[in-house]
C-alpha positions in Angstrom: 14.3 -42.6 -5.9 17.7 -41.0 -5.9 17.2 -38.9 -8.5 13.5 -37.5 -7.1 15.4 -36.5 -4.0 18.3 -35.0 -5.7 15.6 -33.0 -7.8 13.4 -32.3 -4.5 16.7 -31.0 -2.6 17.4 -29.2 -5.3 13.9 -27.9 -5.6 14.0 -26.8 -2.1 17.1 -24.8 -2.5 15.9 -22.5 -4.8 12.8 -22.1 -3.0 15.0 -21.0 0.0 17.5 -19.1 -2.2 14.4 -17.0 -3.9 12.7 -16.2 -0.3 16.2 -15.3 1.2 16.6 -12.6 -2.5 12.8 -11.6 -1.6 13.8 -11.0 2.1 16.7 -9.0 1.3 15.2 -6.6 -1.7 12.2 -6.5 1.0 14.2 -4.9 3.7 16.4 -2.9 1.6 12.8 -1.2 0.6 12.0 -0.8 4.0 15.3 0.3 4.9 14.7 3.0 2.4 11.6 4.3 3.1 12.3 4.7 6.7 15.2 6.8 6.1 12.7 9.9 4.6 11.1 12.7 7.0 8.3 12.2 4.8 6.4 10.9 1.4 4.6 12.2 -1.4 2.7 9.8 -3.7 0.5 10.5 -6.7 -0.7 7.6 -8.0 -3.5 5.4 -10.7 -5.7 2.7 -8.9 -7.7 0.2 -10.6 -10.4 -1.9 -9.2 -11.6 -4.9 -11.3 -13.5 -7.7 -10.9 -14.1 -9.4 -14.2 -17.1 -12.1 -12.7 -18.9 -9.0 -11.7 -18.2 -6.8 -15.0 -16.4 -4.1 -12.7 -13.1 -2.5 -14.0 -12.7 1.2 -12.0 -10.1 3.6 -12.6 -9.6 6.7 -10.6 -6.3 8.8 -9.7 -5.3 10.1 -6.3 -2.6 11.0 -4.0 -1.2 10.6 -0.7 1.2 12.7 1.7 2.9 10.4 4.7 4.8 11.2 7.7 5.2 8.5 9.7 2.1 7.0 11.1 0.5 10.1 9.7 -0.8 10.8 6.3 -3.3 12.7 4.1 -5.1 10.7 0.9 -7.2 12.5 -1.7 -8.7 10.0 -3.9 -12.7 10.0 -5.4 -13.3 13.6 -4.2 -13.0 12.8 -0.6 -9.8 14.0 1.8 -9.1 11.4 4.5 -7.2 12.9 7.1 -5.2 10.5 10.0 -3.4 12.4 12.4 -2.1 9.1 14.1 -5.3 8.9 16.9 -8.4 9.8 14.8 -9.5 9.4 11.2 -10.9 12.4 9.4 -12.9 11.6 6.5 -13.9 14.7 4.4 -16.7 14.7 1.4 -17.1 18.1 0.5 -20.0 17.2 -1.9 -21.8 16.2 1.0 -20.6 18.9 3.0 -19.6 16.5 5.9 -16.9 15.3 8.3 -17.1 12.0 9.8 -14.3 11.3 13.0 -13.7 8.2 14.2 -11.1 7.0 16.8 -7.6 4.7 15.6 -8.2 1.2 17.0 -5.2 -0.7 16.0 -6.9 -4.3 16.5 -9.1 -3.6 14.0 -6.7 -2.0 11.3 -6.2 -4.9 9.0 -6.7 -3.6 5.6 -3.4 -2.2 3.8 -3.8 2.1 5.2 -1.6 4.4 3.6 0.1 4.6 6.6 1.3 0.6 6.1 1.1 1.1 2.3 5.4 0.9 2.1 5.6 -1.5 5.1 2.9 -3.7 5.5 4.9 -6.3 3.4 7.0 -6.8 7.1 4.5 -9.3 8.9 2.4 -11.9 8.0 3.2 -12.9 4.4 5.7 -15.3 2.8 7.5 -14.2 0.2 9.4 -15.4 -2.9 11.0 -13.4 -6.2 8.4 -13.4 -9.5 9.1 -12.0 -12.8 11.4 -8.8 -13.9 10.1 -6.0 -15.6 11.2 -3.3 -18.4 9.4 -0.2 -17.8 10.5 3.1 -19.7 14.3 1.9 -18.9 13.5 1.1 -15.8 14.1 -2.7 -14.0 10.9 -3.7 -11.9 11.3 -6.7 -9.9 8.2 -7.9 -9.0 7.9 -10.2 -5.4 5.3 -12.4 -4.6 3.7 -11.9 -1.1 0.9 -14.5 -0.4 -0.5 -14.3 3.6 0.4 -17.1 6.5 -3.1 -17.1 7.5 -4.2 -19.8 5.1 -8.1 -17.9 5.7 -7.3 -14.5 4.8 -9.2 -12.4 2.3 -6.3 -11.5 0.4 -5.3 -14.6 -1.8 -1.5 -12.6 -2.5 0.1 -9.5 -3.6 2.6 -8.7 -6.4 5.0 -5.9 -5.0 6.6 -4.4 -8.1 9.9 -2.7 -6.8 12.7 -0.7 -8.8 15.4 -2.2 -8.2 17.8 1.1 -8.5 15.9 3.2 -6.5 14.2 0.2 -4.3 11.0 2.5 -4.2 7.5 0.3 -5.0 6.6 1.2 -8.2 3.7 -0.7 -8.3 1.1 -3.1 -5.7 -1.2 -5.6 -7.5 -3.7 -7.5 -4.8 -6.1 -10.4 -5.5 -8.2 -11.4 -3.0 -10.0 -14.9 -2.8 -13.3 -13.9 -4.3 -11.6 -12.5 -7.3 -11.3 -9.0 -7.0 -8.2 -7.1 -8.0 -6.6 -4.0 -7.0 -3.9 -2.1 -9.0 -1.4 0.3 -7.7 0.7 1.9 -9.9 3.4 4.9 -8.8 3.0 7.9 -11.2 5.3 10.1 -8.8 7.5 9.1 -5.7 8.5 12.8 -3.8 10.5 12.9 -0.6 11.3 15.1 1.9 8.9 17.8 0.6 8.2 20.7 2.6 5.0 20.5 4.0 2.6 22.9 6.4 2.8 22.5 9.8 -1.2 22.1 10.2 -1.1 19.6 7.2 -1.8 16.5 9.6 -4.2 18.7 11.6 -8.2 18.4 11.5 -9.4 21.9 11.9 -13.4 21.3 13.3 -14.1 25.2 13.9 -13.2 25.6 10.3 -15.7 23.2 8.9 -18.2 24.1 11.4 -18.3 27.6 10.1 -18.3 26.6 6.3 -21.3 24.9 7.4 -20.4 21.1 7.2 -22.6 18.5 9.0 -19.2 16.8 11.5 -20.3 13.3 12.6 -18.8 11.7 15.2 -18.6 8.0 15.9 
């Protein structure tokens, strides 16, 4: 019995000692990203599900300032300019706004993309990586609310830099999605109407703009 709690104590310790590392790295990252006027992102994303034969790969990118950002990714432009949601399809020729309710964001937005790691998740350190002479520290992230969708997250972060390099989620039902860095730009000099839906504009190029 002695020797089950010593190895249970001991156990426990480096449970604790690996969440306290994960904290730490976790809010040097955040530390970090906070600290830029703004973010450039160009990234790869994969989409597989193996039960259902999918296995999707696409590139995008994504331009953030504060709350605010702009994502290209499968030919549409989604605009957020920190109250409405401006998604663009120019194959369609169409516009659809819709109104911010906070209550109901609960996915991972590009907006929460570098922070969303803050609430709602405990955390503990996984493997180490070698990529291309870089060190990847990968951190394990699975949700408090035992009946979320998402079953966890893997947060690959350089540890030099403490940038994400890459975001790997599993949900319960299977389904994986990959996020891997290709380029992390900051402070870039951007347009002063980048953030800025302009409706007239559309109107006049003859886009359908549906509002909800």
């Amino acid at each position: 019995m002695k020797k089950i709690s010593v190895l249970l104590i001991a156990l426990f310790a480096i449970t604790f000692s690996q969440a306290q590392d994960a904290k730490t790295l976790l809010r040097e990252v955040s530390a970090k990203v906070k600290s830029y006027d703004n973010i450039t992102i160009d990234f790869k994303y994969n989409l597989n599900n193996s039960k259902e034969n999918v296995n999707q790969d696409t590139r995008g990118d994504v331009t953030l300032q504060g709350d605010k950002y702009v994502l290209n990714m499968l030919g549409t432009t989604r605009v957020f300019d920190g109250k409405n949601m401006y998604t663009i399809v120019p194959e369609d020729e169409e516009v659809t706004i819709s109104a911010y309710n906070p209550k109901d964001d609960k996915e991972i937005t590009p907006s929460k993309m570098l922070t969303f790691y803050e609430k709602g998740y405990n955390y503990k350190m996984d493997i180490q990586q070698n990529v291309k002479g870089r060190k990847i520290q990968y951190v394990k992230l699975i949700p408090i609310n035992s009946n979320a969708e998402i079953k966890d997250i893997l947060l690959g972060i350089d540890v030099q830099t403490k940038h994400i390099y890459k975001l790997i989620q599993t949900d319960s039902n299977g389904t994986s999605y990959t996020l891997t860095v290709n380029s992390f730009k900051t402070n870039q000099p951007l347009s002063k109407t980048l953030f800025t839906f302009d409706e007239a504009k559309y109107k006049k190029d003859g886009y359908y703009i549906n509002k909800l």
